[in-house]
C-alpha positions as CSV (number, residue, x, y, z in Angstrom):
1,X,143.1,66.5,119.8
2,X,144.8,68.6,117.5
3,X,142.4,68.1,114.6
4,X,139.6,68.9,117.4
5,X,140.8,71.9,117.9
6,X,141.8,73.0,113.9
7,X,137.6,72.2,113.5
8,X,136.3,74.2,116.0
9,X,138.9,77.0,114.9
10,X,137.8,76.9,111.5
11,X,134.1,76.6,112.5
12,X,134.2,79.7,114.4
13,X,136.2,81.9,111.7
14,X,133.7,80.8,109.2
15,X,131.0,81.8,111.2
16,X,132.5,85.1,112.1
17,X,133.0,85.6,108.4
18,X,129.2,84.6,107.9
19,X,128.0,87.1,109.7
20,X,130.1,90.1,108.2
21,X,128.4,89.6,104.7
22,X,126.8,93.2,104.4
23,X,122.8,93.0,103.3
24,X,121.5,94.1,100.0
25,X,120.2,97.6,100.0
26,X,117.0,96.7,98.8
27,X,115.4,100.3,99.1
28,X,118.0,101.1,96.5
29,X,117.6,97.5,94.2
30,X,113.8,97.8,94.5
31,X,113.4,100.8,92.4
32,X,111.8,100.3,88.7
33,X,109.5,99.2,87.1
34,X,108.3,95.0,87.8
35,X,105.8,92.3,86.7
36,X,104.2,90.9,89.7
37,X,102.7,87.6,89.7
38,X,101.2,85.6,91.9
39,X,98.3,82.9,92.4
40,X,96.1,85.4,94.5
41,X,96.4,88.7,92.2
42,X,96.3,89.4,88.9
43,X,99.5,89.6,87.0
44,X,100.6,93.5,86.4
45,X,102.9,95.7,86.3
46,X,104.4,97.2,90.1
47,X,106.5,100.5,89.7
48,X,108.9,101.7,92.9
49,X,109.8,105.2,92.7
50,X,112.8,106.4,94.7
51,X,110.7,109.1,97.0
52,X,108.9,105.9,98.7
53,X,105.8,106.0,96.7
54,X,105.2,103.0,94.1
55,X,102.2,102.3,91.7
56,X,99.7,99.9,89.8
57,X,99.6,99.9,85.9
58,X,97.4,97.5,84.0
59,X,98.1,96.0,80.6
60,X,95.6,97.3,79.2
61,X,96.1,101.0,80.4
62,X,99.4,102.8,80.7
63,X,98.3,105.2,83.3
64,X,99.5,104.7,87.0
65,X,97.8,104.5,90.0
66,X,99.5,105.4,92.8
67,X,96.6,106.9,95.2
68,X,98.5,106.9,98.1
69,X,100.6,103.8,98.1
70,X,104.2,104.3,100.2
71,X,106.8,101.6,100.4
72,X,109.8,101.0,102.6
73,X,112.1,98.7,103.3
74,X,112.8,97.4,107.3
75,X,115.8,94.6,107.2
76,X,114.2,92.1,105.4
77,X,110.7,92.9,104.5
78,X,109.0,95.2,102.0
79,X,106.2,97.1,103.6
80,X,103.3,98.4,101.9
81,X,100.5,100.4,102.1
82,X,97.9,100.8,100.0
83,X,94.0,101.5,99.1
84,X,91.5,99.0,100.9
85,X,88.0,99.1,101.9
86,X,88.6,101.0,104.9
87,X,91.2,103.5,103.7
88,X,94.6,102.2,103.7
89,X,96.5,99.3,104.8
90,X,99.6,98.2,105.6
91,X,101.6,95.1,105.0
92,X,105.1,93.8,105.7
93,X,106.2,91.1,103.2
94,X,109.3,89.1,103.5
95,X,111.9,88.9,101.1
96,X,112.8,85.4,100.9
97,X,115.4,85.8,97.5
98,X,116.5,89.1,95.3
99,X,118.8,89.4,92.2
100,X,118.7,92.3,90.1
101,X,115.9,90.3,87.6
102,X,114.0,89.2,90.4
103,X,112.8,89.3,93.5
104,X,110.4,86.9,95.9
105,X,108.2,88.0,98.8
106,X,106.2,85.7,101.6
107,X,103.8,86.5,104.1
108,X,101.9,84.0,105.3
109,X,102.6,81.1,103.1
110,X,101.9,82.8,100.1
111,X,104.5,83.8,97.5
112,X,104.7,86.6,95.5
113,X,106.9,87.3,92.2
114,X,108.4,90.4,91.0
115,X,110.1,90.2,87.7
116,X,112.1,93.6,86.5
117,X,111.0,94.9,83.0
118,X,112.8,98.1,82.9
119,X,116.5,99.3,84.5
120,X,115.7,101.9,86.6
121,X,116.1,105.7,85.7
C-alpha cells in the first residue's frame, strides 16, 4: 500500500509543478524581423514591430508593406490581420513550438515556418 500511495503522491506534485511552468511571452519573443515559409505562400520576409503592427518585404524589394496589418498575441495563438479582397481579415494561428530561432504556427492542418534573421532592436 505504501508504494500506492508514494505514486499517487508523486503523480500529483508533479502535476502541480506542471502546471506552474509560466508561458513564453510571445508578444515580447515575436518581435524582429523572420523568414516565413510555407507550402501555401511564398517564402519572404515577416517583420513584428513592438507597437502591434508587422509587415511584408520581398527579396527582391527592401521596402515594407505594412498597409494596415496588426498582430497580437491571445495565449497561444498569433492573430493577424491583414489586406484581402474585401478589406481586411483576421486570423488566429496557433503556436504549436517557439525558440528564439524559430517559431511554428497551425491553423487548420496547415503549418507555417518563421525562421529569425535579425535580433531585434
Amino acid at each position: 500500500m505504501r508504494p500506492l500511495v508514494i505514486g499517487v503522491t508523486f503523480a500529483l506534485l508533479s502535476a502541480s509543478i506542471a502546471g506552474a511552468v509560466p508561458q513564453p511571452d510571445y508578444a515580447k519573443l515575436i518581435i524582429g524581423s523572420w523568414l516565413y515559409s510555407s507550402k501555401v505562400r511564398p517564402t519572404r520576409i515577416i517583420v513584428f514591430h513592438p507597437d502591434g503592427s508587422w509587415g511584408v518585404r520581398k527579396f527582391d524589394n527592401r521596402a515594407e508593406d505594412i498597409r494596415g496589418r496588426r498582430w497580437h498575441v491571445e495565449g497561444d495563438s498569433l492573430v493577424l490581420r491583414y489586406p484581402s479582397d474585401h478589406g481586411f481579415d483576421t486570423h488566429a494561428y496557433k503556436i504549436v513550438s517557439f525558440t528564439r530561432r524559430e517559431f511554428v504556427t497551425d491553423t487548420e492542418g496547415y503549418r507555417f515556418t518563421y525562421t529569425r534573421i535579425e535580433q531585434p532592436h
